[in-house]
C-alpha positions in Angstrom: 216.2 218.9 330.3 217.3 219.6 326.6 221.2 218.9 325.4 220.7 222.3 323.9 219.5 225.5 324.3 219.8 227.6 320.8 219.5 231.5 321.4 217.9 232.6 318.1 216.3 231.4 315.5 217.9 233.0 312.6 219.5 231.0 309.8 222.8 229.8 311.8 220.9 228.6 315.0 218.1 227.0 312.8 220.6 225.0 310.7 222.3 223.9 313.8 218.8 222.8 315.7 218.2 220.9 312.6 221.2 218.9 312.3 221.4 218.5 316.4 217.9 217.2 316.3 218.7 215.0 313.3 221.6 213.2 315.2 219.4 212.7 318.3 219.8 215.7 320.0 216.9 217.2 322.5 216.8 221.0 321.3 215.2 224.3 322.2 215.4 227.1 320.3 214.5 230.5 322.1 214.2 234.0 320.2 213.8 237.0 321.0 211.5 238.6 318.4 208.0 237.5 318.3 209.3 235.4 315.0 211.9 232.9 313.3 214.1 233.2 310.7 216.2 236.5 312.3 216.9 238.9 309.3 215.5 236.7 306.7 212.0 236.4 307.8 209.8 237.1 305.2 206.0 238.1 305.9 203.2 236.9 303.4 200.8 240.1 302.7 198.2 239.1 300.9 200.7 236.7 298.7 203.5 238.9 298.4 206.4 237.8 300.6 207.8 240.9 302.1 211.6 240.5 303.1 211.2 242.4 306.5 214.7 243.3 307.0 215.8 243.7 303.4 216.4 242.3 300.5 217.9 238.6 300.8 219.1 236.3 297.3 220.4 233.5 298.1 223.8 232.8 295.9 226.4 229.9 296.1 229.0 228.1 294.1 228.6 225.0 296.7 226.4 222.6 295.0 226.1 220.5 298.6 224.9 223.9 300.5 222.3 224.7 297.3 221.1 220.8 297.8 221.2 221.4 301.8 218.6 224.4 301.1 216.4 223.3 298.4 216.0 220.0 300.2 213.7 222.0 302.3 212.0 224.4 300.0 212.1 224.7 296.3 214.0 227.6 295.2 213.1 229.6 292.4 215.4 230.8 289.3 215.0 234.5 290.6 218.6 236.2 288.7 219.9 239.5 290.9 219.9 241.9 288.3 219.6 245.4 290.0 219.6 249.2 288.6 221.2 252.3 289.4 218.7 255.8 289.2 220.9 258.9 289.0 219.6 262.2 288.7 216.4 260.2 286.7 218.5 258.3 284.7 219.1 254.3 285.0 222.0 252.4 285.3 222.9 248.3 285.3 224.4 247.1 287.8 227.2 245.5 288.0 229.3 247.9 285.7 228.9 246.3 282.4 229.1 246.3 278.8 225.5 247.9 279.5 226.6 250.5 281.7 229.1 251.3 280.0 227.1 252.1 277.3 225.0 253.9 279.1 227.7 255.9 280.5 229.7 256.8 277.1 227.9 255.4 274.2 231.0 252.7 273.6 229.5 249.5 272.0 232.9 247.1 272.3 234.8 246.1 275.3 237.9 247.7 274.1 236.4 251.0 273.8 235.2 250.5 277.4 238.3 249.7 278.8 240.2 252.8 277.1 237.6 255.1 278.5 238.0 253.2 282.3 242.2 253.7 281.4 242.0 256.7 280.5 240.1 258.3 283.7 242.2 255.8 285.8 245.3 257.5 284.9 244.6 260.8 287.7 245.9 258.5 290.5 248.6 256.1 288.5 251.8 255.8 290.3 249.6 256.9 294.2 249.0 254.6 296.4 245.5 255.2 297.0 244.7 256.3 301.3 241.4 256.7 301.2 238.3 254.5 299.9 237.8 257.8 296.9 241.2 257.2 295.8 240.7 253.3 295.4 237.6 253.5 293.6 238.8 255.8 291.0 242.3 253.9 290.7 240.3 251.2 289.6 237.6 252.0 287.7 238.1 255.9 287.3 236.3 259.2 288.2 232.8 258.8 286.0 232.0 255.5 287.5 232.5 256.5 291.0 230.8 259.9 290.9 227.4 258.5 289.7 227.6 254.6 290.6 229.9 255.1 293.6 230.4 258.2 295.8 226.8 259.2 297.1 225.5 255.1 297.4 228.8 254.6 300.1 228.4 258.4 301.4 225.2 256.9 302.5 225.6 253.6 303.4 228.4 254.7 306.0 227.5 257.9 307.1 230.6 259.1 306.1 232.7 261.1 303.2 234.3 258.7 301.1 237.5 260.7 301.7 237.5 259.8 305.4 236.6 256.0 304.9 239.8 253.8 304.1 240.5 252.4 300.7 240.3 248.3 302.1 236.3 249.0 302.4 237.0 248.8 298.3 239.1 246.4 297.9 238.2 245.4 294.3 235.4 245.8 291.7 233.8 244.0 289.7 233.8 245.2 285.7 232.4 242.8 283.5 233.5 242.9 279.8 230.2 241.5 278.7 226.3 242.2 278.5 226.1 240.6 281.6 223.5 241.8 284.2 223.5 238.8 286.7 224.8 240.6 289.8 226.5 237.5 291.3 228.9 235.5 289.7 227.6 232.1 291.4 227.0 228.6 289.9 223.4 228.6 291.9 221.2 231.5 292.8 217.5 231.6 293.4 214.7 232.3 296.5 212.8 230.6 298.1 209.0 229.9 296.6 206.8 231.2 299.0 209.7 232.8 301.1 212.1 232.7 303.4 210.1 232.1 306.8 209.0 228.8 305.2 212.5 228.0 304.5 213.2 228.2 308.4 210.3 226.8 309.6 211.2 223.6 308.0 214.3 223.9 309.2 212.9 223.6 312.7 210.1 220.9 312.3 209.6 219.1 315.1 211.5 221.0 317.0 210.6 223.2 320.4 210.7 226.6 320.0 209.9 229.5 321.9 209.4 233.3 320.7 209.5 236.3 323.2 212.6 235.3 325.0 215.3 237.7 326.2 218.3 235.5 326.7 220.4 237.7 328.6 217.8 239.1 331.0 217.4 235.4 331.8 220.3 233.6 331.5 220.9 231.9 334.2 217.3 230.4 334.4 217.6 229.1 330.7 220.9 228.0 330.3 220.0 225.4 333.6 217.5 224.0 330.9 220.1 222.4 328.9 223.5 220.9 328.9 224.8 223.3 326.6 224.3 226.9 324.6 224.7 228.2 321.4 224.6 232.1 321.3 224.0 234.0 318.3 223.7 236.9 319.5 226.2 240.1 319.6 229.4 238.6 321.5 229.5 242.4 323.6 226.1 242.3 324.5 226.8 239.0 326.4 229.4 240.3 327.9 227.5 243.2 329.5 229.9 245.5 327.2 233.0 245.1 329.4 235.1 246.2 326.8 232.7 248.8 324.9 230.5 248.8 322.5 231.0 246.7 318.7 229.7 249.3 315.6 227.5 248.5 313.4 225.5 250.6 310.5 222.1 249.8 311.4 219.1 249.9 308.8 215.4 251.8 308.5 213.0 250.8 306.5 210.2 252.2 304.9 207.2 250.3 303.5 204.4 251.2 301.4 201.0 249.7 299.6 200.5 250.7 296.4 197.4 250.2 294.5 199.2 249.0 291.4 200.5 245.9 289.9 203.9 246.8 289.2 205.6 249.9 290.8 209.4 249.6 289.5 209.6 246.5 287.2 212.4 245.2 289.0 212.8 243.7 292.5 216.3 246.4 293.4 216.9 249.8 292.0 219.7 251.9 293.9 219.6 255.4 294.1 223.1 256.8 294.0 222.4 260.4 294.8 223.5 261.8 297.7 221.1 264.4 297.6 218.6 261.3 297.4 218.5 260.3 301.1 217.3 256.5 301.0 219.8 253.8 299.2 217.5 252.0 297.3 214.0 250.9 296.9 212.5 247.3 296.9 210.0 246.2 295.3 209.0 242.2 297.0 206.6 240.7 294.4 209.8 240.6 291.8 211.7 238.3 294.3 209.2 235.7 294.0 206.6 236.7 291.3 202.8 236.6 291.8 200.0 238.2 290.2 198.0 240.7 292.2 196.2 244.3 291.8 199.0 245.6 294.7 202.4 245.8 295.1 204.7 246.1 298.3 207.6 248.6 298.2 210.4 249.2 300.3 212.9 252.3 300.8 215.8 251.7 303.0 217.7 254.2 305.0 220.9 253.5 306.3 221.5 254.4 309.7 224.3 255.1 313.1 223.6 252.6 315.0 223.3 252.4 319.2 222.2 250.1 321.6 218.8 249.1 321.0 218.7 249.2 317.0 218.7 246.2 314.6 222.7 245.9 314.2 223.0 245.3 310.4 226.6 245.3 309.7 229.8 245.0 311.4 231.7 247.9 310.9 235.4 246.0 310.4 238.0 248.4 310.7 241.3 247.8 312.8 239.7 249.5 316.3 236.5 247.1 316.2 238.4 244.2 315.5 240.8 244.7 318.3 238.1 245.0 320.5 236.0 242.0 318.9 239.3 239.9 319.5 239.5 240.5 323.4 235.4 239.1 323.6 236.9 236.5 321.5 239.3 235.5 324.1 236.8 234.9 326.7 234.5 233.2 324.7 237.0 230.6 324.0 237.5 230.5 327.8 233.7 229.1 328.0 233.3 225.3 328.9 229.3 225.0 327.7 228.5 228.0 325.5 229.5 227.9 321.8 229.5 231.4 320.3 228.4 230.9 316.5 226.7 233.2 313.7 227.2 236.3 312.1 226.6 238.8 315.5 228.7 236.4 317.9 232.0 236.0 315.5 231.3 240.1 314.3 231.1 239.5 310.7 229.5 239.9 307.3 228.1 236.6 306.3 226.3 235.5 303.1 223.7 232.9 303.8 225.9 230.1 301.8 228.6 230.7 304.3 226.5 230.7 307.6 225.1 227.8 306.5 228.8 225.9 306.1 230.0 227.5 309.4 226.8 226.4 311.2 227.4 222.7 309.3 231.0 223.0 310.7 230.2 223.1 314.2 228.0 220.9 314.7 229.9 218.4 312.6 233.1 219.1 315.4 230.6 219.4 317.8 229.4 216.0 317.6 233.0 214.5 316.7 234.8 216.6 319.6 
């Protein structure tokens, strides 16, 4: 008899095993993939450390969750520094001093921002309705034609015309030659990936791979005292209510017989005419030496039942919906609901981390 059954062994369930096992907890952790680590697995081919299910840099202004982490791997000093291709021609990301210049030749930020102004100034005095409309009102119509319109076309499977302005709330323009994606005090991965990261995570503790919760959840919750579910919140509810949306992801890998394919780990293709987002390339996450390199295009997707459900698609019908499965999982005496598929939302890995932290911390003190 365990105190606690853990269903999946992604980042949230494996930080909470750890810390349940640490305070003298009996755990098992059941998954239902044929590995740990959920999303973030990373598989070693032949030294390369492929991120499976896309690109993952960890990022955090929290120097007790960047201590947590690299207390059980060393991270690296791997800087998120992506590109933009459009129409063969390169871009840095995020919109920079360097992308400006790329853009219109302007070498100062002043210049920059009377170019950004001046384009800005087709929607002053609109409120802008659709996600279109936001972008250019912020950063004006040159940006968002070839950094903007076709990348989000794609990612959503929908015009940027019919997707609302809130999806955009803000973005970020740097004033400086700055190419460091993320604004975070600590950033790195993992040396020697991600999966190791996990499986640390879980020493010592029983786990069991090839497990379908739901199809046997009465069986395997009578193995423990209590459960913590991390998988979608509708899906454990049979879909009383309806289905959750997600976009979902496809992902196309490729050997190549050469050292260095791209020279950079992320380079988005911005096209709509170009119908993949972007292509990875693993070996730059965490470099090695070797006569091969791993590459990755990634094709967003609709999502339906059965797919890999990548992320929550947020808007005001899905989150009345997600709010009545709330209800009745707050209604459950022995099942907490915890993670990134049971509360339906985006998470970065700093912050399922700290909610995983948080409750088991008023777990333990309830």
């Amino acid at each position: 008899m365990y105190d606690y059954l853990i269903v999946g062994a992604g980042l949230f369930g494996s930080v909470c095993a750890h810390e349940l096992k640490k305070n003298g907890k009996k755990v098992l952790v059941i998954e239902k993939r044929a590995h740990i680590a959920g999303n973030l697995y990373t598989e070693d081919n032949n030294g390369i450390h492929v991120h499976k299910y896309g690109a993952h840099i960890f990022h955090t202004n929290e120097k007790d969750i960047w201590d947590y982490v690299n207390s059980f791997v060393e991270f690296n000093r791997f800087t998120n520094s992506p590109l933009a291709n459009y129409k063969g021609k390169l871009f840095n990301l995020p919109f920079n001093m360097n992308t400006f210049y790329q853009l219109w030749g302007v070498k100062t930020p002043s210049e920059a921002l009377n170019e950004i102004n001046e384009q800005r100034k087709e929607l002053e005095g609109k409120e802008p309705s659709n996600l279109e409309e936001q972008a250019i009102s912020l950063v004006g119509r040159d940006i968002y034609e070839i950094l903007i319109k076709g990348y989000t076309e794609k990612q959503w499977g929908r015009k940027a015309t019919d997707l609302p302005a809130f999806i955009i709330k803000r973005l970020p323009v740097r004033m400086t030659f700055d190419n460091n994606y993320f604004s975070d005090k600590y950033q790195g991965v993992p040396v020697g990936g991600y999966t190791k990261l996990v499986s640390n995570m879980l020493e010592g503790i029983d786990v069991e791979l090839n497990i379908d919760y739901l199809s046997k959840r009465e069986s395997l919750s009578q193995r423990a005292v209590k459960v913590i579910y991390t998988g979608p919140i509708d899906e454990y509810y049979d879909y009383i209510y309806g289905l959750l949306e997600y976009r979902s992801l496809c992902f196309k890998n490729e050997c190549l017989k050469e050292s260095n394919y791209q020279g950079n780990a992320v380079i988005n293709y911005t096209e709509a005419e170009v119908p993949f987002t972007r292509i990875i390339e693993h070996k730059h996450f965490d470099p090695i030496e070797t006569d091969h390199t791993i590459i990755t295009r990634e094709y967003p997707a609709e999502w339906k039942v059965g797919d890999e459900p990548y992320y929550p698609v947020n808007d005001e019908k899905n989150m009345a919906l997600f709010s009545k499965y709330r209800e009745l999982s707050q209604q459950e005496n022995n099942v907490i609901f915890g993670g990134r598929l049971a509360e339906y939302k985006y998470y970065d890995m700093h912050q399922v981390i700290r909610s995983a932290l948080y409750c088991i911390k008023q777990e333990l003190n309830g």
